[in-house]
Backbone of each chain as ProteinMPNN parsed JSONL, in Angstrom:
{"seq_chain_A": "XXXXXXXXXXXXXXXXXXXXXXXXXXXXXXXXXXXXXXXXXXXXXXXXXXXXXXXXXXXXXXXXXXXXXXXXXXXXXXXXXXXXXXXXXXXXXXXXXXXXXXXXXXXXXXXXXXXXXXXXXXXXXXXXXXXXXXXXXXXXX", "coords_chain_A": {"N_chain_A": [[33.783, -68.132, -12.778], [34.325, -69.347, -10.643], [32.421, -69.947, -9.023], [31.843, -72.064, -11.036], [33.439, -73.502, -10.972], [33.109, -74.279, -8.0], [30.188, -75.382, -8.624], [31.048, -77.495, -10.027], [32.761, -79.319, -8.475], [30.775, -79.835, -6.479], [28.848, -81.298, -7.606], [30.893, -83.699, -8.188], [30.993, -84.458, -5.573], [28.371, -85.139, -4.899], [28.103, -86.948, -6.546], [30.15, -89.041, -5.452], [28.886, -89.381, -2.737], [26.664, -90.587, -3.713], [27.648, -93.178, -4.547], [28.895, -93.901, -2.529], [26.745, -94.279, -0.932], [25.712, -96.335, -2.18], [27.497, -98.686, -2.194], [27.576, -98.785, 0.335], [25.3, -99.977, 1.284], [25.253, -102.128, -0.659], [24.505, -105.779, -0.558], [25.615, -108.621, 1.415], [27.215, -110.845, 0.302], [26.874, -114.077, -1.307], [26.126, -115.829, -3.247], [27.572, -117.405, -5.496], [28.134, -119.413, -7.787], [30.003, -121.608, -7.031], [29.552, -121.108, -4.324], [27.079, -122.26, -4.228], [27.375, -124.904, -4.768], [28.623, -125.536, -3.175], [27.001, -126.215, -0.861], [25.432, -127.789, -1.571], [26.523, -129.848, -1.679], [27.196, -130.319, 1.117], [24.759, -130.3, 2.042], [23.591, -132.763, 1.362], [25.273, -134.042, 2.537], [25.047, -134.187, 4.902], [22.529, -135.654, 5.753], [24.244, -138.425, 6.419], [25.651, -137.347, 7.958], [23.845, -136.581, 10.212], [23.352, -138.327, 12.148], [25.475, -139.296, 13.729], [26.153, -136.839, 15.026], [23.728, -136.754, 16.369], [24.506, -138.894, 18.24], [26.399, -137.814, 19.17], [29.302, -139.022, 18.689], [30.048, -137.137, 16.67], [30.905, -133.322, 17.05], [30.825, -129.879, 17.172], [33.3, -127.745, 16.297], [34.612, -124.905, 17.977], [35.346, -123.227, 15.983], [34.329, -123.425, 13.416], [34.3, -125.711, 12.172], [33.825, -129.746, 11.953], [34.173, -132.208, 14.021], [35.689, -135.837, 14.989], [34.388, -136.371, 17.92], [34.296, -138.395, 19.923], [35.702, -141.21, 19.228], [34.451, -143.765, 20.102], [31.912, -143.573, 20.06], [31.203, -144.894, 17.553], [30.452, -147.47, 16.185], [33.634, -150.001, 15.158], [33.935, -150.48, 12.595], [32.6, -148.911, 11.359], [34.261, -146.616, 11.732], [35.751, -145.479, 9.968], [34.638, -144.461, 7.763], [33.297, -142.73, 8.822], [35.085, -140.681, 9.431], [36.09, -139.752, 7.113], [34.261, -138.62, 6.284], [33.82, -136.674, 7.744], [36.158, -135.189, 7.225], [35.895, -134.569, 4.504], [33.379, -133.018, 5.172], [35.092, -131.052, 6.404], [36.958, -130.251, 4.564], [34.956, -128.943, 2.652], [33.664, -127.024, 4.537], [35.365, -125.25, 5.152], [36.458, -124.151, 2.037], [34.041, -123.031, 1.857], [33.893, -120.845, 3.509], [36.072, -119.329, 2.434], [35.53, -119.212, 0.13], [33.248, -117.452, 0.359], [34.286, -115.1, 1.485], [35.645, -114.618, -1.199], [33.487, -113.978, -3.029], [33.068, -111.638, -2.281], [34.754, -109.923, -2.495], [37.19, -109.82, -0.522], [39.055, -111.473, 0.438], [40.386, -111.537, 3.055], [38.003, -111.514, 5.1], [37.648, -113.681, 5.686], [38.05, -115.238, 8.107], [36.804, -113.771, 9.745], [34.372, -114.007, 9.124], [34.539, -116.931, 8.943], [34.229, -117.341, 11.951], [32.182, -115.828, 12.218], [30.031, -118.024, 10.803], [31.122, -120.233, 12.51], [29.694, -119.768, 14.974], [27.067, -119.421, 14.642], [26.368, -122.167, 13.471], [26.719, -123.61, 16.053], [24.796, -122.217, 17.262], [22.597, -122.564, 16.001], [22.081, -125.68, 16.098], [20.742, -128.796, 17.051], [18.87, -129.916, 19.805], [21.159, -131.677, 21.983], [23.013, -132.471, 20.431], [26.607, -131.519, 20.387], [29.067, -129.303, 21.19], [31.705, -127.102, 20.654], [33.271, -125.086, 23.558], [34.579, -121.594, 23.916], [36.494, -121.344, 25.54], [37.069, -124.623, 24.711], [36.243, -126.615, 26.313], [34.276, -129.569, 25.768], [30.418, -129.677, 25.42], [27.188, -130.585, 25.494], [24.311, -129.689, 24.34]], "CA_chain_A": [[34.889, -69.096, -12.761], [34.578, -70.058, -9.306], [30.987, -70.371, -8.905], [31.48, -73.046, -12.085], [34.33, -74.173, -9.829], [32.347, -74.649, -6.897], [29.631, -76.088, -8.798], [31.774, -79.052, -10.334], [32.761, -80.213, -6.923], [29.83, -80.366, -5.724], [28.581, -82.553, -8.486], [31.376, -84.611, -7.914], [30.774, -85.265, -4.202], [26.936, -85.642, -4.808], [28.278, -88.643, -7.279], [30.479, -89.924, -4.454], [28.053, -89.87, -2.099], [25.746, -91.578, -3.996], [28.24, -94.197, -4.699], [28.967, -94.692, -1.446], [25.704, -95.349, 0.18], [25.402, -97.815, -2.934], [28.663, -99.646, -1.552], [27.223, -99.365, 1.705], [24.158, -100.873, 0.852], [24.976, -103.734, -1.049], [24.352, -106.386, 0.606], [26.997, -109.424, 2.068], [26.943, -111.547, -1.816], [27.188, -115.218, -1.025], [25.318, -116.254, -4.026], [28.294, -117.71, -6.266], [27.76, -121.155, -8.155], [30.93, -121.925, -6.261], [29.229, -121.323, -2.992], [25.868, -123.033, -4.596], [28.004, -126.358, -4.843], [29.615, -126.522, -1.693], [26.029, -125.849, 0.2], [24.139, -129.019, -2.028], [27.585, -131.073, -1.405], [26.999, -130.248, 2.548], [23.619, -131.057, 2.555], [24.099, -134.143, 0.513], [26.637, -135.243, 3.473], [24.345, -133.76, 6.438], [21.443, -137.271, 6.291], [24.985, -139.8, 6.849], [26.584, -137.019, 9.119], [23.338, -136.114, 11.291], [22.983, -139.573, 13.157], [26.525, -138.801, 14.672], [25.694, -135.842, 15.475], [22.708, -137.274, 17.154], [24.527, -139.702, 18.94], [27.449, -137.122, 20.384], [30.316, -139.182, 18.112], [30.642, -136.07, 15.936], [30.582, -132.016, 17.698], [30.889, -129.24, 16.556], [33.825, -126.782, 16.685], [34.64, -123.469, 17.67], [36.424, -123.165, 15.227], [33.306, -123.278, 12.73], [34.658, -126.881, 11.494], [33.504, -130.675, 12.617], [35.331, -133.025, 14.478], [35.026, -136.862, 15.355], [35.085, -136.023, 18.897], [33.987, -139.694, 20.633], [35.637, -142.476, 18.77], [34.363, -144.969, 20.864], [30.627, -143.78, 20.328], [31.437, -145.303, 16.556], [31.616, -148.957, 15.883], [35.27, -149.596, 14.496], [34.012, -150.978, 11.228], [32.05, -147.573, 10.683], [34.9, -145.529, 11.923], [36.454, -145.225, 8.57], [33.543, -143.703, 6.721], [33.123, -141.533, 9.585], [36.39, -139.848, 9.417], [36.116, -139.612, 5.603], [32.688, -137.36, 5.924], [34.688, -135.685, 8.339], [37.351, -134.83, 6.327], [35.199, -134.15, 3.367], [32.923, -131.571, 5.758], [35.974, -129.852, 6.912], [37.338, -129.324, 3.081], [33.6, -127.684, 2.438], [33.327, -125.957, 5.014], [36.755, -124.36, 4.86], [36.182, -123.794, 1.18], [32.915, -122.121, 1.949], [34.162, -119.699, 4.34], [37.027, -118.805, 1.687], [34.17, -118.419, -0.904], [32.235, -116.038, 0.184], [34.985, -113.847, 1.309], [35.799, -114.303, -2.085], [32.469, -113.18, -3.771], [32.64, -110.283, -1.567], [35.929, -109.199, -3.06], [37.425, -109.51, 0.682], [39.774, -112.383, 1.032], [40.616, -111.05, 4.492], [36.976, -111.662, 5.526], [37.339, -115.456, 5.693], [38.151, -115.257, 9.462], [35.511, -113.012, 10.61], [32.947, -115.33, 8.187], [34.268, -118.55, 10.165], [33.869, -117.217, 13.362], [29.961, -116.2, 12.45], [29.535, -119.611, 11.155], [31.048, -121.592, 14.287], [28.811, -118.838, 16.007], [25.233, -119.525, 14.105], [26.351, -123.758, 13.576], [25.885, -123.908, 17.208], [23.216, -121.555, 17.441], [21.746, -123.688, 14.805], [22.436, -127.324, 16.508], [19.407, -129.635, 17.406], [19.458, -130.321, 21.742], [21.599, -133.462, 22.473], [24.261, -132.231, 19.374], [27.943, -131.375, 21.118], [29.756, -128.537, 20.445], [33.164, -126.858, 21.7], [32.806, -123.211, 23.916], [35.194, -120.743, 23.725], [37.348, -121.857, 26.437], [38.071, -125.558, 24.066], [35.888, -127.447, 26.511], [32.537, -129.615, 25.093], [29.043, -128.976, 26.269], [26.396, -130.335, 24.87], [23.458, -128.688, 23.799]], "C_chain_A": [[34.874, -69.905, -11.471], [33.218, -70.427, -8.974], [31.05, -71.813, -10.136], [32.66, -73.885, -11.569], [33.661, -75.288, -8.902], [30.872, -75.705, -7.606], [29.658, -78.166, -9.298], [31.625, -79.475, -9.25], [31.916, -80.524, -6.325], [29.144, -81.591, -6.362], [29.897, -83.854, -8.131], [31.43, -85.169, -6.623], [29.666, -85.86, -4.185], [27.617, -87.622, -5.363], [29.024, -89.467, -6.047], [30.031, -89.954, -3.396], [27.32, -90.747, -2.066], [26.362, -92.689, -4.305], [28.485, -95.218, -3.768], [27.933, -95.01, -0.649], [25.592, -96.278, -1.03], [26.271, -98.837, -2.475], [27.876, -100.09, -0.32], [26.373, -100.524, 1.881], [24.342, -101.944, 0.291], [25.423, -104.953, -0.26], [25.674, -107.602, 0.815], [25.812, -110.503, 1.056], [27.436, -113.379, -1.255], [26.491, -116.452, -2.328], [26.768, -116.743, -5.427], [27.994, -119.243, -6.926], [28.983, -121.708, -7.207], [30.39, -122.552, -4.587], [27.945, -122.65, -3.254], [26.462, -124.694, -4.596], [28.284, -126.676, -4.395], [28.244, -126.752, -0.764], [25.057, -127.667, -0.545], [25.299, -130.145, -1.726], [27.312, -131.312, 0.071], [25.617, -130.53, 2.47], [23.207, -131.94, 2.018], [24.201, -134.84, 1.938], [25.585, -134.806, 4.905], [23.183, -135.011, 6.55], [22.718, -137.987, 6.85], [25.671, -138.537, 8.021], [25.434, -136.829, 10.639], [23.206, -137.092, 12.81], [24.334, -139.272, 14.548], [27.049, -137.247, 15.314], [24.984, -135.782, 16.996], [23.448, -137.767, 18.629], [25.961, -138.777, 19.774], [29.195, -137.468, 19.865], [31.432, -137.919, 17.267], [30.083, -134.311, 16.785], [31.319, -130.861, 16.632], [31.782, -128.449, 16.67], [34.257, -125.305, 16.735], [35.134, -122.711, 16.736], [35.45, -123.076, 13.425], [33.319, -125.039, 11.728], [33.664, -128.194, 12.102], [34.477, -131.512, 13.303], [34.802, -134.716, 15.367], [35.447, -136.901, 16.885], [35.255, -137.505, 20.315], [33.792, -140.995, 19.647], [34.668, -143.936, 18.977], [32.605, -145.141, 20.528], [30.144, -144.613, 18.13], [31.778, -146.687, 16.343], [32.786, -148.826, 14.825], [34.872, -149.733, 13.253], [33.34, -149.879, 10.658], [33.266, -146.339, 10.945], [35.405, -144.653, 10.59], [35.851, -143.814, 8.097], [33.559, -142.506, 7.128], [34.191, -140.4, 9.5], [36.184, -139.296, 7.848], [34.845, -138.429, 5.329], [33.189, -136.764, 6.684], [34.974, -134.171, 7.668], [36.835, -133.702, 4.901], [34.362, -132.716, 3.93], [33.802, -130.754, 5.902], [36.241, -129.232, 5.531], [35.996, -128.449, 2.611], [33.814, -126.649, 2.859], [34.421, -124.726, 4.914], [36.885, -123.111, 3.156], [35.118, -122.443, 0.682], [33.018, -121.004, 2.756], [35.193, -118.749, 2.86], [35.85, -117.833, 0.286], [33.371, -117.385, -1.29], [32.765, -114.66, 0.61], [35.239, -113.479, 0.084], [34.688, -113.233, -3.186], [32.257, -111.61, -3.205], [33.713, -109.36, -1.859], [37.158, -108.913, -1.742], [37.895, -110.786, 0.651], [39.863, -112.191, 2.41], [39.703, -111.443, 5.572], [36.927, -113.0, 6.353], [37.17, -115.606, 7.522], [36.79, -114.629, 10.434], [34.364, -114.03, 10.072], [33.203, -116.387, 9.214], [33.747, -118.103, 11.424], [32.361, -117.111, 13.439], [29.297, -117.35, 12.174], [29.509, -120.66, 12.427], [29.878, -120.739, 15.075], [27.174, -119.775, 16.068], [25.119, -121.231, 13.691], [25.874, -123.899, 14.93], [24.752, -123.437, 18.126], [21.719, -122.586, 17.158], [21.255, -125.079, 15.395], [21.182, -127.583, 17.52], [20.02, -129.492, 19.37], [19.99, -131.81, 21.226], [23.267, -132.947, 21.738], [25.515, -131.558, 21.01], [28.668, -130.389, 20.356], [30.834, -127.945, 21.343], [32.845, -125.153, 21.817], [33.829, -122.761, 23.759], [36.511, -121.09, 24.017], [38.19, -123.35, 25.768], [37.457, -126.702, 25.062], [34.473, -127.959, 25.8], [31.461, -129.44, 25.851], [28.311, -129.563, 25.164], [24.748, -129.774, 25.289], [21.963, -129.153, 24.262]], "O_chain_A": [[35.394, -71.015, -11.361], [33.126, -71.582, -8.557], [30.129, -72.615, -9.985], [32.671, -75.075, -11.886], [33.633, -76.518, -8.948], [30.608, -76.75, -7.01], [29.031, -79.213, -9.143], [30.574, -79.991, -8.87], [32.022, -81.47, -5.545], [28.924, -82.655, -5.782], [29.485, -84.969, -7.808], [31.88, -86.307, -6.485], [29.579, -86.959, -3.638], [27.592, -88.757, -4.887], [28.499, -90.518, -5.68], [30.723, -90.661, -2.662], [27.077, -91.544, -1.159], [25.51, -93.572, -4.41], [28.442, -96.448, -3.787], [28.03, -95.858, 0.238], [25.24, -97.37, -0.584], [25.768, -99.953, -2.348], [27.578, -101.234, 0.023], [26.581, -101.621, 2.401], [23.632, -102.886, 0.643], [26.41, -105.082, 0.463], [26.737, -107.316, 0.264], [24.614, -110.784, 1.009], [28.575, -113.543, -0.817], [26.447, -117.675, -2.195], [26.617, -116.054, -6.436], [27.575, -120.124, -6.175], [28.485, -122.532, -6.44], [30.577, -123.592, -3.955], [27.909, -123.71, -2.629], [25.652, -125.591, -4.362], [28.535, -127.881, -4.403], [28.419, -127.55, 0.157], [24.266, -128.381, 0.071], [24.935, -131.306, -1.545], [27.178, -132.494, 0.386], [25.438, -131.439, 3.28], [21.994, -132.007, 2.216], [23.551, -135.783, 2.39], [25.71, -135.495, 5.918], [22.981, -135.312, 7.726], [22.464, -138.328, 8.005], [26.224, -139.028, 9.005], [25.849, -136.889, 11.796], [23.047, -136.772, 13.988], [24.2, -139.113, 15.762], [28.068, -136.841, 15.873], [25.263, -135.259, 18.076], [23.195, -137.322, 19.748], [26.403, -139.147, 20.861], [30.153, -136.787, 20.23], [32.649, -137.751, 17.193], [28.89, -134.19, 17.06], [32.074, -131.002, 15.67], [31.316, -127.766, 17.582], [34.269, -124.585, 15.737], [35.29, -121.495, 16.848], [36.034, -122.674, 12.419], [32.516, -125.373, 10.857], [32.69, -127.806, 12.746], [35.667, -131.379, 13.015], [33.846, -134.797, 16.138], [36.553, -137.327, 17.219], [36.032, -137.555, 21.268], [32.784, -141.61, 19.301], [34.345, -144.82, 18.183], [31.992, -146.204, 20.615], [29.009, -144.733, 17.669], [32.922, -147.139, 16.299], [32.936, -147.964, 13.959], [35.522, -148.991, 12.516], [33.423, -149.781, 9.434], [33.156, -145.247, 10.388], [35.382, -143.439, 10.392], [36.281, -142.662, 8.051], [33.721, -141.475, 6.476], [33.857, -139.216, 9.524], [36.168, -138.069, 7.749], [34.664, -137.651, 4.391], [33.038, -135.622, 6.249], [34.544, -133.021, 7.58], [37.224, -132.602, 4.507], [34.524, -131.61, 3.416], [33.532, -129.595, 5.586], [35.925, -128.079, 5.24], [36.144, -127.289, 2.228], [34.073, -125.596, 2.275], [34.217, -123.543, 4.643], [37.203, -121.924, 3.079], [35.165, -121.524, -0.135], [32.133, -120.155, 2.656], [34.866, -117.628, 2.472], [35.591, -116.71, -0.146], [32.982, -116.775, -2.286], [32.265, -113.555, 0.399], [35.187, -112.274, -0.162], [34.947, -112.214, -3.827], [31.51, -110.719, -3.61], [33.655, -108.172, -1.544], [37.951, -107.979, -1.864], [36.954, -111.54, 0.897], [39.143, -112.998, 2.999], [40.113, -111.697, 6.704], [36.314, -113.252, 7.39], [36.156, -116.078, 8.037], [36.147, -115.0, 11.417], [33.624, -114.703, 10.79], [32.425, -116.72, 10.107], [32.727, -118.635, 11.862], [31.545, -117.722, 14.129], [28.345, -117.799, 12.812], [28.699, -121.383, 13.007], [29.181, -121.389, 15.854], [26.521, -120.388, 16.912], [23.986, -121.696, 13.57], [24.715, -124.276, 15.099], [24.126, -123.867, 19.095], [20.669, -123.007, 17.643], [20.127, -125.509, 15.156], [20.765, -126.875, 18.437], [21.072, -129.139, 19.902], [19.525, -132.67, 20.478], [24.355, -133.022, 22.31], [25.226, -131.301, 22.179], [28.898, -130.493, 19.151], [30.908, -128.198, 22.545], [32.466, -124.319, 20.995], [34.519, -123.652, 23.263], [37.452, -121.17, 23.228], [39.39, -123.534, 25.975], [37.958, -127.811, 24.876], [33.655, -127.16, 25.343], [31.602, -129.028, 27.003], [28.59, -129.245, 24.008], [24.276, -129.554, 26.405], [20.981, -128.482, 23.945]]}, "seq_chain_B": "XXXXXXXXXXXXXXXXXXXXXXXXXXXXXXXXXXXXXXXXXXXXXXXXXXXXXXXXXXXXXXXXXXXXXXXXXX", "coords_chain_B": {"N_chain_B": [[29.964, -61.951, -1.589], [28.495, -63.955, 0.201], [29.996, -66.785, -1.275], [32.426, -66.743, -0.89], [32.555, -67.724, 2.211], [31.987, -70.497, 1.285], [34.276, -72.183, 0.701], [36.126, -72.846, 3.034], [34.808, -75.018, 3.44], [34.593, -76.578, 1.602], [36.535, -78.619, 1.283], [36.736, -80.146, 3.239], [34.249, -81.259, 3.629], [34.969, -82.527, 1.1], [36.651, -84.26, 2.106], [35.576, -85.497, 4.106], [34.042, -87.115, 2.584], [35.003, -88.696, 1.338], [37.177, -90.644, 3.354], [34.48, -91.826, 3.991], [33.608, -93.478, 2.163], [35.854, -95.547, 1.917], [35.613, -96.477, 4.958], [33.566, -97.833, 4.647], [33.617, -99.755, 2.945], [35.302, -101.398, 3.797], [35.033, -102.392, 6.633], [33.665, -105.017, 8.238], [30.501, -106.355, 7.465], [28.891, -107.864, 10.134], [26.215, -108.204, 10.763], [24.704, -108.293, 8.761], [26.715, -110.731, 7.67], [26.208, -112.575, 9.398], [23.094, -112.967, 8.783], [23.225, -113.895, 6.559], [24.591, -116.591, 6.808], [22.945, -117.466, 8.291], [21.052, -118.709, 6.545], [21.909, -119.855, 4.992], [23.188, -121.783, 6.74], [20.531, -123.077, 7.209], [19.479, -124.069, 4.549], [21.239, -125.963, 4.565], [21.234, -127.543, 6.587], [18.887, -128.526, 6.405], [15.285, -129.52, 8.029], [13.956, -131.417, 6.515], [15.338, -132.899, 6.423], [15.81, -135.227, 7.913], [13.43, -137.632, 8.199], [13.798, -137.925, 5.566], [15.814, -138.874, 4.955], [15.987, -141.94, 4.785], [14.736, -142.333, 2.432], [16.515, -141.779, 0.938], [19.032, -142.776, 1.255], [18.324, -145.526, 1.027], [18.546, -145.419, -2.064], [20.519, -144.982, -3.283], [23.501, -146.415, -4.461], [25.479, -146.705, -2.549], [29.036, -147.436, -0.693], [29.408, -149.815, 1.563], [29.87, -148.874, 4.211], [29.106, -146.989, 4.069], [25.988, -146.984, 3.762], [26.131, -148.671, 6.646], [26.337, -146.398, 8.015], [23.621, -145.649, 8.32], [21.895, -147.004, 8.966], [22.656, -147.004, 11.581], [21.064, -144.831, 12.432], [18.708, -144.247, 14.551]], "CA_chain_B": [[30.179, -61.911, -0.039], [28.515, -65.197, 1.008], [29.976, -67.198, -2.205], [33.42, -67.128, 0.284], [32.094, -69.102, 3.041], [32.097, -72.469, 0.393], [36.261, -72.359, 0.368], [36.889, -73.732, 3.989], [33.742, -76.367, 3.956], [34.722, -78.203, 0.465], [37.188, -79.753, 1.533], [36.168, -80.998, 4.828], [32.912, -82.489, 2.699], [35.524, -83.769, 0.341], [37.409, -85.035, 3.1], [34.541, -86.656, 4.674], [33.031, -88.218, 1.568], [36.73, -89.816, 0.851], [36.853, -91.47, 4.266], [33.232, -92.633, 4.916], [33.969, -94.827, 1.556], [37.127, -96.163, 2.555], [35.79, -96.873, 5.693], [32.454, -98.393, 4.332], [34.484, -100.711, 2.549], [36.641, -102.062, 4.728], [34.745, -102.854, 7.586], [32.678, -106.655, 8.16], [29.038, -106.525, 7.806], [28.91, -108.647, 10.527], [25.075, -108.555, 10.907], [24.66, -108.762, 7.001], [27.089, -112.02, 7.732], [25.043, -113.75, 10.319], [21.989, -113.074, 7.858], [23.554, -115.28, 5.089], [25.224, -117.816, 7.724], [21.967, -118.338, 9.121], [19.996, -118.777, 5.402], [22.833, -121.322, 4.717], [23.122, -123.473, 7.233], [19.032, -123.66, 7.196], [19.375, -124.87, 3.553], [22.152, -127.318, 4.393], [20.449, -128.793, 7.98], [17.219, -128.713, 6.459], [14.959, -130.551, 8.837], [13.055, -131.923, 6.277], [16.61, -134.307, 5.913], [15.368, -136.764, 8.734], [12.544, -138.123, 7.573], [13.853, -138.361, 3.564], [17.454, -140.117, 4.813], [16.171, -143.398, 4.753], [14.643, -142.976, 0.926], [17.828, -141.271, -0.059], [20.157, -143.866, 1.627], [17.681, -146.811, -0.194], [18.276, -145.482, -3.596], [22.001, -144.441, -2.909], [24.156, -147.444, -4.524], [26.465, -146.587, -2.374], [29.671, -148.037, -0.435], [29.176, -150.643, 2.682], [30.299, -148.145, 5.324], [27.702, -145.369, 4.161], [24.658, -147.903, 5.035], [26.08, -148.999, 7.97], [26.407, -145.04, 9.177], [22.056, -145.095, 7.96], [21.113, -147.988, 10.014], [23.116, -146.356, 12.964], [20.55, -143.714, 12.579], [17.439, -144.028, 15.307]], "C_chain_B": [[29.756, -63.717, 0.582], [29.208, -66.166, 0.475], [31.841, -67.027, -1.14], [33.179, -67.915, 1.023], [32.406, -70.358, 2.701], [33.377, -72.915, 0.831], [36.478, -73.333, 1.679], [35.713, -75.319, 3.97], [34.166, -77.357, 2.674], [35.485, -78.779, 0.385], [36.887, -80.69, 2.626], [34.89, -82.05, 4.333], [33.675, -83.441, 2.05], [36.233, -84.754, 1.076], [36.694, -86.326, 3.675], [34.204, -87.768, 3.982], [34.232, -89.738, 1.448], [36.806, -91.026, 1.893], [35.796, -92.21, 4.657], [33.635, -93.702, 3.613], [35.101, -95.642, 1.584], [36.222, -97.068, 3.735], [34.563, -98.021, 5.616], [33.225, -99.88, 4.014], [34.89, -101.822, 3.191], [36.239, -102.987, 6.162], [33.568, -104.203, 7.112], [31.722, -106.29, 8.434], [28.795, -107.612, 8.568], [27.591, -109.31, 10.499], [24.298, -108.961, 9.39], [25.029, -110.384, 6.709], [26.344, -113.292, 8.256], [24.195, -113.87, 9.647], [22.202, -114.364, 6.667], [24.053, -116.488, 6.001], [23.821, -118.77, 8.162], [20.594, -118.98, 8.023], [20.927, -119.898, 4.921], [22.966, -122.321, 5.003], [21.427, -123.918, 7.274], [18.956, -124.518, 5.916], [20.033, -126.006, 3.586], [21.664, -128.119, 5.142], [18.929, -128.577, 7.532], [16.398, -129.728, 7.505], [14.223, -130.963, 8.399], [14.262, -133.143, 6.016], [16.744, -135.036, 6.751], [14.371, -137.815, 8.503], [12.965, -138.659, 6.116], [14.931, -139.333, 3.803], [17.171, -140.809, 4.571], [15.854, -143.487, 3.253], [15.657, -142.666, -0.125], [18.843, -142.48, -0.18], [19.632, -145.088, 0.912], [18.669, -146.221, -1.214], [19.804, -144.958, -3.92], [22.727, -146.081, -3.081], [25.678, -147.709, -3.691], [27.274, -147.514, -1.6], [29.233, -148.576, 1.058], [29.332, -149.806, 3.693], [29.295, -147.008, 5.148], [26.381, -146.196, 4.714], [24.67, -148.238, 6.137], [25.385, -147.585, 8.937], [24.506, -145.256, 9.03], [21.722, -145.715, 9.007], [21.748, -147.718, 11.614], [21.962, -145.363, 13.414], [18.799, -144.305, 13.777], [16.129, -144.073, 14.524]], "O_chain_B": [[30.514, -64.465, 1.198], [29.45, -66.968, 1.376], [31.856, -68.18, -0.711], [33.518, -69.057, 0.715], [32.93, -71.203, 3.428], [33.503, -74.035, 1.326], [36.934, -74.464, 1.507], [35.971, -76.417, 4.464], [34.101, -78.586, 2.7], [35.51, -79.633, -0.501], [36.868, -81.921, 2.615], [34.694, -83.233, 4.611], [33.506, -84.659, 2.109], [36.387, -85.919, 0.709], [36.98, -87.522, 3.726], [34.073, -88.93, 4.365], [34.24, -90.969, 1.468], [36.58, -92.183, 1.536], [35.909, -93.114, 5.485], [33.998, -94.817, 3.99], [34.919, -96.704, 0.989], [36.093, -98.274, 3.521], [34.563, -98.979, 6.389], [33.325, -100.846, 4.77], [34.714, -103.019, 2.962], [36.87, -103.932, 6.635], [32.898, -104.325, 6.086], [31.597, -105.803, 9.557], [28.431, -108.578, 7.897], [27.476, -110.521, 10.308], [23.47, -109.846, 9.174], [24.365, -111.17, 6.033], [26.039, -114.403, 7.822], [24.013, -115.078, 9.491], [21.549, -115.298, 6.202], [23.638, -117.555, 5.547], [23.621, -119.976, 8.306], [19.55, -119.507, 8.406], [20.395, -120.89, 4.423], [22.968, -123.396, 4.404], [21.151, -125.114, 7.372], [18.437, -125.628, 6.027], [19.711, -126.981, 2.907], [21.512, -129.294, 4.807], [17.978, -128.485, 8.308], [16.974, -130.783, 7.769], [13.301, -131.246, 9.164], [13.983, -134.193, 5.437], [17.757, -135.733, 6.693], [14.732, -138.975, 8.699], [12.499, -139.687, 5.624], [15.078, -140.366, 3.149], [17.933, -141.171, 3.674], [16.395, -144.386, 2.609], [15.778, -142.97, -1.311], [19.321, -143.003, -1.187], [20.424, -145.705, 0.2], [19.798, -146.697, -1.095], [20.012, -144.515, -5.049], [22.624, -146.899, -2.168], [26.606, -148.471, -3.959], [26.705, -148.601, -1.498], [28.686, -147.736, 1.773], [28.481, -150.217, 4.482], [28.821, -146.291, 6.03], [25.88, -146.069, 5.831], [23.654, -148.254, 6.833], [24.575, -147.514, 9.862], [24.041, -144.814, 10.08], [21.266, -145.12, 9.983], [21.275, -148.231, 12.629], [21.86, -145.067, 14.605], [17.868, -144.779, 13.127], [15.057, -143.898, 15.103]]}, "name": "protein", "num_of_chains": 2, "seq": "XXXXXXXXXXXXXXXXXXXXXXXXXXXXXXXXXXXXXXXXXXXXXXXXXXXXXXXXXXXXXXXXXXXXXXXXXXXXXXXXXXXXXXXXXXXXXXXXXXXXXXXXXXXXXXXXXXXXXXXXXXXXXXXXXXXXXXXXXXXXXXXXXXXXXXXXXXXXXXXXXXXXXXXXXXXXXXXXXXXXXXXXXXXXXXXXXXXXXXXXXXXXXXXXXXXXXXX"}
């Protein structure tokens, strides 16, 4: 009785063992058509956003977002546009952070996700590009 | 005689097992994160998207303020 006791339980820990290194193991899921749509929309918009990039108009923030940080390096009659791919990057990117907490079943995540993006965006960023440090001042790169 | 011994350890196993998945769970694969962050933005900043802008921006009917931003480009 107790030996057929003892044997259950053990079967049932083996199974939740093995369950849980399968949890452990699977890997960080970013593969959603959701995500797949925001990543070909962003690199769609990354040829008209890279020039201002280039040129120091647009930086990058800590914050894992973009921002038009030097009006002035924008003629006025392009400013528009510029703001508008902005605008449009920020709703992505925002989206895309939310996303993949989502596929991961981890709303909560979203925060820790932005922060490794702003992290690995300016990891990422060509020399010359502008991005914001910790502190909220720019630096570029 | 030895078939005693089991009694105080199966819970402490069960105990354990209970918490390591909880805690598995719960916590940010941070380095898992950076892995996909950094396979993402490579697909989005591709650097083969300096060279192609100009035959994209050609064939792109698009609005007066998007060509301007092209011909801004170096």
């Amino acid at each position: 009785m107790y030996k057929q006791l003892i044997r259950c339980t053990a079967l049932v820990l083996l199974g939740l063992f093995l369950w849980a290194g399968h949890a452990g193991a699977v890997d960080f899921e970013a593969n959603t058509p959701a995500v797949t749509r925001l990543k070909q929309n962003m690199q769609q918009r990354h040829n008209q956003l890279a020039p201002f990039y280039d040129t120091g108009a647009v930086g990058l923030t800590r914050d894992g977002l973009i921002v038009l940080r030097d009006a002035n390096a924008v003629p006025l009659s392009g400013r528009q546009a510029v703001n508008a791919l902005v605008a449009a990057e920020n709703q992505d990117r925002n989206a895309l952070y939310r996303e993949i907490a989502l596929a991961n079943n981890h709303p909560e995540w979203e925060n820790d996700i932005r922060s490794t993006f702003a992290q690995r965006w300016i990891a990422s960023a060509r020399s010359g590009w502008w991005y914001q440090q910790g502190n909220g001042t720019w630096q570029k790169k | 005689m030895t078939k005693r011994n089991y009694y105080p350890i199966l819970p402490i196993i069960a105990g354990f097992a209970l918490t390591a998945c909880v805690t598995i769970n719960i916590y940010f694969p941070a380095a898992a994160a950076e892995k996909v962050a950094d396979k993402i933005i490579e697909e989005v900043w591709k650097t083969g998207g300096k060279p192609g802008g100009n035959t994209q921006s050609g064939g792109k009917p698009g609005d007066d303020a998007g060509n301007k931003t092209d011909k801004a480009k170096p």
